[in-house]
N, C-alpha and C positions, 0 to 999 in steps of 0.2 A: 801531564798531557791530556789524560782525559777530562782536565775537572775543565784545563779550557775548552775543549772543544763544548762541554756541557753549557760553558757559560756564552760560547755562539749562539746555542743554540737556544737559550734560553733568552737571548737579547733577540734572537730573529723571530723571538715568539710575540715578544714587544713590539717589535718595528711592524709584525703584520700587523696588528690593530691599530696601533698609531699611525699605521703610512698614510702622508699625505698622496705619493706618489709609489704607484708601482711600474715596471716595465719589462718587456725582454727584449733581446739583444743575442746576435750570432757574431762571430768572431773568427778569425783562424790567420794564421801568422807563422813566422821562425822560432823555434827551439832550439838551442845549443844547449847541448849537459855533457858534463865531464862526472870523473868519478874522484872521492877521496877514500886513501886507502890507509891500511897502519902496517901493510906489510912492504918488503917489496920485490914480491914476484914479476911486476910489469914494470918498475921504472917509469918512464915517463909515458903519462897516457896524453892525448889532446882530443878536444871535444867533438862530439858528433853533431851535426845539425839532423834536424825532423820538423815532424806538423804537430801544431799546438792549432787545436780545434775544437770550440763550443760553445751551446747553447746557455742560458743564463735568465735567473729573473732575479729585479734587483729590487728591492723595500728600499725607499726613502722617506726619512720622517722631517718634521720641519725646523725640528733641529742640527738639521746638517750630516745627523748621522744615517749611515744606511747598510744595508746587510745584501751581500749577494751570494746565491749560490746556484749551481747548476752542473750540468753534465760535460765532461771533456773527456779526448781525446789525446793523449801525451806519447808523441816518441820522444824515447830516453836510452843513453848509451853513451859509448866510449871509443876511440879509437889507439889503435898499439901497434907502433911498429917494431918488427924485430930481425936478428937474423936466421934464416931459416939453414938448418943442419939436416937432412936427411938421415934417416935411422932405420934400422931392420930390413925388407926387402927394399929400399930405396937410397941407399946405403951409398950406390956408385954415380948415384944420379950429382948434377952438381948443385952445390950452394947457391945460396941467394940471399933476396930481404922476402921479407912477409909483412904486410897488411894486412891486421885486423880489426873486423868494427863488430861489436857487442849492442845489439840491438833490444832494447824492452818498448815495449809499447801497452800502454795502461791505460784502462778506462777508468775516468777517475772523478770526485765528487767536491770540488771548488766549497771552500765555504770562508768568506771574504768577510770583516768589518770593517769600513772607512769613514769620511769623514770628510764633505763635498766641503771644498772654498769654493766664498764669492770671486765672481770674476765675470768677461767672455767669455772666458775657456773653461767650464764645470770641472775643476782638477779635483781629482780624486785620491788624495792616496789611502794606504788603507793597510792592514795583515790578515795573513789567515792561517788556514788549516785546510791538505787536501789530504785524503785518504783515499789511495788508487788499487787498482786489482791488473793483477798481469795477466793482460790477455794475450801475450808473443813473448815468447826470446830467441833470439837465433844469434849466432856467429857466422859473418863470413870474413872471409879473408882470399886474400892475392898472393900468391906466390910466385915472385919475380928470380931467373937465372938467365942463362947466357940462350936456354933456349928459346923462353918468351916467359911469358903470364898465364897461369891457371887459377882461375875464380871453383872455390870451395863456396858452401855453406852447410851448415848442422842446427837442427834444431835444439833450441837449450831449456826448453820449460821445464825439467826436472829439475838443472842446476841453481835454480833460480826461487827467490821469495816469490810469496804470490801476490805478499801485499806491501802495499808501501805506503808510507805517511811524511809527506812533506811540512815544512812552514815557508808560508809566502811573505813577501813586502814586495808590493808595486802600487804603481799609481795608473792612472787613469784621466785622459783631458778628452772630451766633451766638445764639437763644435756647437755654435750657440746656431739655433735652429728652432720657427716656429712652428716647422712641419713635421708630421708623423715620424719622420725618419731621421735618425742623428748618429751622426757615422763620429766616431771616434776611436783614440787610440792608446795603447797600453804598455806597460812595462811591467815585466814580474821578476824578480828573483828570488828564488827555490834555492832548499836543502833538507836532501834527506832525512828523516831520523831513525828509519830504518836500513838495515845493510839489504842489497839484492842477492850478493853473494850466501848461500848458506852450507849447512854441512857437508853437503854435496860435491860442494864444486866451491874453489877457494875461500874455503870457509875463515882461515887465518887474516886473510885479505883485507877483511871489514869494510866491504865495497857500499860505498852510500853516493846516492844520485846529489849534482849541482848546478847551477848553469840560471839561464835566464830566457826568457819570449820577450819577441816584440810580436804585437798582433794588433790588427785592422778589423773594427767592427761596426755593426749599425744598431741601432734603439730602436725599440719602438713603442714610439712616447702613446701613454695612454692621458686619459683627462681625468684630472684629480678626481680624487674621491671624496663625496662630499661625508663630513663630519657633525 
């Protein structure tokens, strides 16, 4: 894992001096992540939506190939529904269901190679490597009975990894555009490779982040660089 990310980054050392073309570009869209697990204390989990959000500069060189990286914002999480039992002083209270959603949110460091096709449409597609830092975890949950709905939450940063390292595969299409601004759109699918769960807190679990973004963004085209 590490010799690739080296070899990113040792091609994004290439792409800066060879880039015909550099640019930045904002973005922000939907997130859905679910968790895979090897135990099974949750049963059935299903996926949480959040914001997928960020800033981006991209190297393109005139062989098609090009490298991006930049700064984002990642919510990630889980949701579980179960039946709730009452225990110790709550003992005569009545049953219910329980809703819970597992929240992470990570600031995190995109680091993309792809590989533009000809066309209208600049399609992109590409892989990568992110390596994100937990900036949040919290738990809440709903506890549903006969006499209504109570909304909990708990902070979870102790139970939780601090860091995390995805792999990407998405693509990217490009509207054709000869002015400053080029709005286009993306597709990413993510997979952990590290667990968020740790010793803490369902350490047996071997909780690892999955899921996918659709996100809306703009370019902003600069003028080649002469060579």
């Amino acid at each position: 894992m590490k010799k690739t990310i080296i070899i990113l980054f040792i091609l994004a050392s290439c792409l800066s001096v060879t880039a015909q073309e550099n640019h930045f570009s904002i973005s922000a869209g939907l997130n859905m992540c679910n968790v895979l697990k090897s135990g099974d204390f949750f049963g059935t989990t299903t996926p949480k939506p959040g914001l997928h959000a960020g800033i981006y500069h991209h190297l393109q060189s005139e062989n098609h190939l090009n490298f991006t990286y930049g700064l984002a914002y990642a919510e990630k999480g889980f949701r579980y529904r179960f039946d709730y039992v009452p225990l110790g002083e709550d003992a005569n209270t009545a049953s219910g269901e329980a809703l819970s959603a597992f929240r992470y949110n990570y600031a995190a460091l995109p680091l993309k190679l792809g590989f533009q096709l000809d066309g209208n449409l600049k399609i992109n597609p590409y892989i990568g490597f992110t390596p994100a830092y937990l900036v949040r975890a919290q738990q809440a949950y709903t506890l549903t009975d006969d006499s209504g709905s109570t909304d909990y939450s708990q902070n979870m940063d102790a139970q939780a990894s601090k860091w995390d390292l995805s792999c990407q595969l998405g693509v990217t299409a490009d509207l054709k555009s000869e002015g400053r601004l080029i709005p286009y759109a993306g597709l990413n699918l993510s997979g952990s490779l590290l667990p968020v769960s740790n010793e803490a807190y369902f350490a047996n679990e071997n909780l690892r982040h999955y899921g996918f973004s659709i996100v809306m963004g703009i370019k902003f085209n600069n003028q080649k660089t002469d060579k």
